[in-house]
N, C-alpha and C positions, 0 to 999 in steps of 0.2 A: 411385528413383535409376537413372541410365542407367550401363550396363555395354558395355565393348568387348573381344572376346577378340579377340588376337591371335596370329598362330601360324600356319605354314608347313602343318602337318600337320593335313588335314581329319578325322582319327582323335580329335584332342586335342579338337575343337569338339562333334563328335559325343560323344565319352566325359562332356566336362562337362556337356551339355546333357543327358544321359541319366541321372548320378548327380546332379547338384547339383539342388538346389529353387528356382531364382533368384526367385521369388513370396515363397516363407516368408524368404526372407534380408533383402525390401527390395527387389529389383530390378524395377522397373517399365517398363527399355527394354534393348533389349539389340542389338547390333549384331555381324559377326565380320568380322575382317579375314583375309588371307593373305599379304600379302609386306608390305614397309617402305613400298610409294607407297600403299596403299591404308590402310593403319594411320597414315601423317599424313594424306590427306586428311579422313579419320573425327574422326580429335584435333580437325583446324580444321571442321571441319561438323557435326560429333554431338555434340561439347562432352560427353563421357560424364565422368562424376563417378568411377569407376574404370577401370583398363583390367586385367585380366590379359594381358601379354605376354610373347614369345620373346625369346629375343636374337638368334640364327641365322634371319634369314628373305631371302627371296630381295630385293634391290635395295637393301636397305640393312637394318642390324641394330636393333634394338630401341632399345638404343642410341645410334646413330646416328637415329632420326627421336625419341627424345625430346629432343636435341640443336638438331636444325631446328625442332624446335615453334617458331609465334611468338610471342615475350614477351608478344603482347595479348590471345594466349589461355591463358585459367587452364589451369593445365596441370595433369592427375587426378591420383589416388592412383593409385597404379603397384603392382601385383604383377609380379616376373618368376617366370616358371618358365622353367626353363634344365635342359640335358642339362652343362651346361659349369660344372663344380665351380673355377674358376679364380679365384685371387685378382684376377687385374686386371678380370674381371667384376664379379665383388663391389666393388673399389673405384671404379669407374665406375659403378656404381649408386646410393652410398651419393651420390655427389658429387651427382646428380642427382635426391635426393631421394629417393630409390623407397621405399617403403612396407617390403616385406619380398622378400626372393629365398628361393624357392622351387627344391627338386632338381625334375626328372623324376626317374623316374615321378613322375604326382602321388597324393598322398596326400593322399584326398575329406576325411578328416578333420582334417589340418593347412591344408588349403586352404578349409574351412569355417568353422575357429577363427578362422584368417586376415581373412576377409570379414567377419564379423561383427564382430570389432574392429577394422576399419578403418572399415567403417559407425556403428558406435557415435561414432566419433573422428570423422567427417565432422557427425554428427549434432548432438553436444557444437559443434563449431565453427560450424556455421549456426546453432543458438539464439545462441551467444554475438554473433553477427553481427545477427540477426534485435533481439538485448535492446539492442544498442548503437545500429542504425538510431532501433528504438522511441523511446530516452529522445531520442533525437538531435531525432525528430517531434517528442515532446510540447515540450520547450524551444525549439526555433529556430519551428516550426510551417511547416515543410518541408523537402523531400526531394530533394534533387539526382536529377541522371539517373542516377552512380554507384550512389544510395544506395537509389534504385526498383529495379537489379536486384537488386540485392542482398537487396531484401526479397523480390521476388515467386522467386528461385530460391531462399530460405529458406524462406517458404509452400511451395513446390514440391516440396522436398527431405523435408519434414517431415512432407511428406501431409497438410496442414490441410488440410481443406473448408471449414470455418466459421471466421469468428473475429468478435468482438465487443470490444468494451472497456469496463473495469467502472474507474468511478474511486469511489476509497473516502477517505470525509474522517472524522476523529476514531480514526483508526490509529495512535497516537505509540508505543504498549506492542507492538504485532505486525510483528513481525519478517518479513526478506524470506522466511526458510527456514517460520516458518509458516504465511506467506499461500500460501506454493505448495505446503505439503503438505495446507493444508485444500483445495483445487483440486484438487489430483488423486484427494483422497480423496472428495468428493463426484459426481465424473461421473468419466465417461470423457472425459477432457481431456488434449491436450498438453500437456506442460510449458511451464506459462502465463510470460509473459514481463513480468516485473517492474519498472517506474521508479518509483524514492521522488524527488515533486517536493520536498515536504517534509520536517518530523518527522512530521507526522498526515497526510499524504497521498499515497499512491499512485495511478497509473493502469498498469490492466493488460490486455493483451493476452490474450487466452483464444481457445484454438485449440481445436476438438472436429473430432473425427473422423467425426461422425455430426448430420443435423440436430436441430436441437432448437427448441422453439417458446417463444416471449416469455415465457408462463409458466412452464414451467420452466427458461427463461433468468434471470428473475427469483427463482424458488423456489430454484437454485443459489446466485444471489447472497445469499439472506436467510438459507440455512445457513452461509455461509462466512462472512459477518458475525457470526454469533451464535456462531459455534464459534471464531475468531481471539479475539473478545471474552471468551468465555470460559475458555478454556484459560491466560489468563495471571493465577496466583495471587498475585502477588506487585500487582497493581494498587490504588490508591486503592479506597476504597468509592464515593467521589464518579464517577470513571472508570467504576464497572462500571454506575453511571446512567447514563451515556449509550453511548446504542450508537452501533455504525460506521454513517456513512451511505454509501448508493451508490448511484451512478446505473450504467444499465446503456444499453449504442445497443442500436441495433439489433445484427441478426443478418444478417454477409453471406456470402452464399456464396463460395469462392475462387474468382479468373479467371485466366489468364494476367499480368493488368497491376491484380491487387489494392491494388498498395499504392502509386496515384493515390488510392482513395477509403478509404485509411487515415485519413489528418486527419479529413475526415467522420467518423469512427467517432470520432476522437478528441474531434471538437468536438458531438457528441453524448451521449458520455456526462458532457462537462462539462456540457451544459445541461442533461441529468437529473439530475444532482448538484445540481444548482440548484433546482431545483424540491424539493428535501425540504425546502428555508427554509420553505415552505408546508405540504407534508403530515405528517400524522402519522405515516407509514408512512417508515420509515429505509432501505426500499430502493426507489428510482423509475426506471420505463424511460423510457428517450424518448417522447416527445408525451404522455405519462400528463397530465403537466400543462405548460403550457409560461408560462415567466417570461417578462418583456420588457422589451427597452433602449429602450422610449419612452417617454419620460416627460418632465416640465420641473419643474426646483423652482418658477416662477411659480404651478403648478395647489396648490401646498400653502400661499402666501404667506393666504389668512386664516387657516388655523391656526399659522401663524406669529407675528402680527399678534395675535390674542389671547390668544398665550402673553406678548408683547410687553405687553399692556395690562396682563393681570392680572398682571404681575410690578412695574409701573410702580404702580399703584392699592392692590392688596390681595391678596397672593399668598394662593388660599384651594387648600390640598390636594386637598377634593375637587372643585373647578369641575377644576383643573390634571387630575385625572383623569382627568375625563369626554372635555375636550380632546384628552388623550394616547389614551383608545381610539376619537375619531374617527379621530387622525389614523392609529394602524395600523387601523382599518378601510377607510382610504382605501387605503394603501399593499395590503391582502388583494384589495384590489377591481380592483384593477390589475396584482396580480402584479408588483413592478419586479421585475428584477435583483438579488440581494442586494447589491452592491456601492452599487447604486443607492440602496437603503434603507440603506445603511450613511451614504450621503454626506448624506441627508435628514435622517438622526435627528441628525446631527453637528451639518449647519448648524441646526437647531432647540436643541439644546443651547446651542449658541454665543450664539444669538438673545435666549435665557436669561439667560445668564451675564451677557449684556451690556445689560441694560435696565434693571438695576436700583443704581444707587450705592449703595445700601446691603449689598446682596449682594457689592460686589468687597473691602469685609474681612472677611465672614462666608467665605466661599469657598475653602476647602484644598483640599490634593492629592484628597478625597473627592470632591469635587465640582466636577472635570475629568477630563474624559476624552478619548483621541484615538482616530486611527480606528482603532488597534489594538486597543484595548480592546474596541471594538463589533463589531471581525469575531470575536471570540472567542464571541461568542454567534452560533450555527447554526442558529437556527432563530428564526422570526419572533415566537412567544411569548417566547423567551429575551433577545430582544431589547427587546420592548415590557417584560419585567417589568425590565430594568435601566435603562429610561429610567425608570419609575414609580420605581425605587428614587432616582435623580438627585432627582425633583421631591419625593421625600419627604424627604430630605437636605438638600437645600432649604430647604423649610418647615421643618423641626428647627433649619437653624441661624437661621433667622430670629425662631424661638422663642426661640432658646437652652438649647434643649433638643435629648436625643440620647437616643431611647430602642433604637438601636439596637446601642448601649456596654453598655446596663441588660439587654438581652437575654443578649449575647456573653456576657457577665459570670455570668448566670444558669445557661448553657448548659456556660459551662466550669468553674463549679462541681460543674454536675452531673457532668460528669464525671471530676473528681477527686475525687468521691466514690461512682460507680458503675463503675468500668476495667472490673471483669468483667461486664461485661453487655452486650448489645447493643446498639453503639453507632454503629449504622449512619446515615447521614446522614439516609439514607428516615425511620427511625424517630424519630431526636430531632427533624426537621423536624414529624412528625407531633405528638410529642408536645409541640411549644412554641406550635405554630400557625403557622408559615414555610414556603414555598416551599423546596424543599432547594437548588436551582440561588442564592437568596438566601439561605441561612445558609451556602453554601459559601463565596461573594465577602466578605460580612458577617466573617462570624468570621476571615478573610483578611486582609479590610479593618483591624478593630480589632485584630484580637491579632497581627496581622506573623504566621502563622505559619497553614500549611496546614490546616483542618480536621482533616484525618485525621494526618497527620501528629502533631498535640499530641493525639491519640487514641493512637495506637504511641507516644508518647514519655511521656504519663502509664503507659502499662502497661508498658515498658521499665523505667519508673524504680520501678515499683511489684515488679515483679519483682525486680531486683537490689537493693531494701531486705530482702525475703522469702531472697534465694541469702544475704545475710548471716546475719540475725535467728535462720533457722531451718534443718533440716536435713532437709526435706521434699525429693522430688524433684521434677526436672525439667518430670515430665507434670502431677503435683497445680498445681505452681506456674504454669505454662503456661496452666492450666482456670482459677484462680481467677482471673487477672488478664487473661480474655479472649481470648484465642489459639484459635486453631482448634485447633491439635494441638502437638504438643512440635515436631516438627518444623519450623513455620512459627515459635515461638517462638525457637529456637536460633540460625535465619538472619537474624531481624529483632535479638535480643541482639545476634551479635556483628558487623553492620551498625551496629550504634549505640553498640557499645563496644570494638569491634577484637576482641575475644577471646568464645569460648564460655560457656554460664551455666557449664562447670564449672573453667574454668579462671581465670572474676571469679571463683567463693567460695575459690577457692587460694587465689590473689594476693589477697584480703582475709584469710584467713585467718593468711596467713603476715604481713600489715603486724599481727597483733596478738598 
């Protein structure tokens, strides 16, 4: 930050420059003036971010030239140090905004507490400027000329060298305050600069102080994924299977006029976010893989055409298969755009639905879907397994049969009659023979009612039969009905029934 001292007396300039550390405080410029014409010119030409000034100075008073300053230039945080203890000084000061007035002599330690909390306040107010430009970039997807200096004297102010942009998708559970304390806690990084576009999606600005190379640009990003993800206990089990995805840009050094090639950064680490549709790998930097917006739905019209036939003829399961892993093979070969394979899988859906008269009574809310539904799948397996599940719905109801009911059914006997045990999506997928991303939709599907959630709600209800029946505590009751600890049990009781397990066995108590 640039500094200007002001002051008549060459003794004050020589004295502060001798005791003060202007390096260890944050000062990176520093300038001095001596009389009132020389301390406005300075204000309109050095544009210093502080000034320490006199009030007494020769051709006009401190006072008087923060006065003339002209309204188009920002006018600094102001210290006065003044010989002159007078109330009309003080109240021409306060009018004028000034920071804090200081007596002569000065006193190094009041005038060092001083700068450092006016720096801190200068500092708080650039981030807040720098987070408002940001969100401003990623939504509108530009920057007025206002709002470019605004950025690059933020970068400036803040001492960034580097900054990059990490956009993160499948974030609804992590919070603004814990994506920027896992950031800080993993590098040496400025206070990263946060927009939530969505519920599940962030893009974020990450300032370091020091260079750093694409690998361990990426190795930061894949702890801060794992550790946001992890640290929130209160999540689905279904959630804690999917991780955050993130694309990382590049890495640019700061310039004077950084935040022209901001948007770049921004529009790069959307397209690394894009490209995890493909990889198995949940954190991607740019170019790693690169998607593409060229494409034509005509280049997919045969396998369109004999989803069309075999729907018209003899809808057979596994032909419809083999079909469906051409056509994501085509789609893997090509890399589209995920929006692109969004509009593809839809128009093929549709193309379905619609060739066959016999299928438009068989065809429920089951078997329709829109484009929302299909962007909820993130990845290009998760995608292909919920069109397979479409074409097997399909043929089920064209049977008339639904053995996807006879499952759920199975599933949720099992567990209301296993609550205390491990009932983790991974595990019962494992142990019925399912896809867990398809017994989470599935059991959704059929039973209206979240996987995990009719998981907490069988042992909720299983517990508060036990807070009556018996006079066991808390932690026994807890352990047998599947709870991590008593603690996670207490929050999740009185979430599902307004009151604590020991104030339900009262209020049972006392109704008998």
């Amino acid at each position: 930050m640039k500094l200007l001292i002001a002051d008549d007396q060459k003794s004050l300039h020589t004295f502060l420059d001798k005791t003060m550390d202007w390096t260890a405080l944050g000062i990176t410029e520093k300038k001095h003036a001596y009389d009132g014409r020389e301390t406005l010119q300075l204000l309109e030409e050095f544009l210093p971010d502080v000034v320490i000034l006199d009030i007494q100075m020769p051709y006009m008073t401190g006072i008087e030239t923060l006065r003339q300053l002209d309204e188009t230039v920002k006018k600094p945080k102001t210290i006065i140090l003044s010989a002159h203890d007078e109330f009309s000084y003080a109240r021409d000061a306060l009018r004028l905004e000034v920071y804090q007035y200081l007596l002569k002599p000065v006193d190094i330690v009041s005038l060092t507490a001083t700068i450092q909390e006016l720096l801190s306040t200068i500092r708080e107010e650039e981030i807040s400027k720098l987070s408002r430009e940001f969100g401003k970039l990623v939504h509108t997807r530009t920057l007025e000329p206002a709002s470019i200096a605004k950025v690059n004297r933020a970068l400036n102010l803040l001492q960034i060298q580097y900054i990059a942009v990490l956009d993160m998708l499948n974030a609804a559970d992590v919070s603004e305050s814990q994506l920027r304390e896992q950031l800080l806690w993993t590098s040496s990084v400025i206070p990263p600069i946060i927009y939530r576009r969505s519920q599940d999606y962030y893009s974020v600005l990450v300032g370091l102080d020091s260079m750093m190379d694409m690998d361990q640009l990426k190795e930061l990003s894949r702890l801060v994924g794992a550790s946001t993800r992890g640290q929130t206990q209160e999540l689905s089990q279904f959630l804690q299977d999917i991780p955050v995805m993130i694309g990382v840009s590049p890495l640019m050094a700061v310039t004077g006029d950084s935040a022209h090639r901001l948007l770049e950064l921004v529009k790069r680490s959307e397209e690394a976010l894009m490209a995890g549709f493909y990889t198995d790998d949940p954190v991607n930097v740019y170019g790693e893989v690169v998607v593409s917006q060229e494409w034509r739905m005509a280049d997919f019209q045969p396998v369109e055409q004999a989803f069309r036939e075999m729907v018209v003829h003899d809808f057979n399961l596994e032909a419809a298969k083999k079909l469906s892993a051409d056509l994501f093979r085509q789609i893997r070969s090509l890399q589209i755009h995920p929006e692109g394979v969004y509009s593809i899988v839809l128009h093929m859906l549709y193309a379905i639905a619609q060739s066959s008269p016999r299928m438009a009574g068989t065809t429920s809310g089951r078997h329709t879907m829109a484009m929302e539904d299909l962007r909820q799948c993130r990845h290009v397996t998760q995608l292909e397994q919920l069109f397979n599940e479409f074409l097997t719905s399909i043929a089920d109801s064209i049977k008339g049969v639904n053995p996807a009911v006879d499952l759920m059914m199975r599933i949720k006997q099992y567990i209301d009659l296993n609550y205390g045990e491990d009932l983790s999506l991974q595990v019962i997928a494992d142990r019925f023979g399912i896809d867990k991303f398809q017994l989470s939709r599935l059991f959704k599907q059929e039973m209206d009612i979240n996987y995990w959630n009719y998981v907490l709600q069988v042992r909720v209800e299983k517990a508060a039969d036990l807070l009556i029946r018996t006079d066991e505590k808390n932690s026994l009751i807890a352990s047998v009905t599947g709870f991590v600890d008593e603690s996670h049990f207490s929050r999740t009781f009185k979430k599902y029934y307004g009151m604590s397990p020991k104030q339900y066995r009262q209020s049972r108590q006392n109704d008998h």
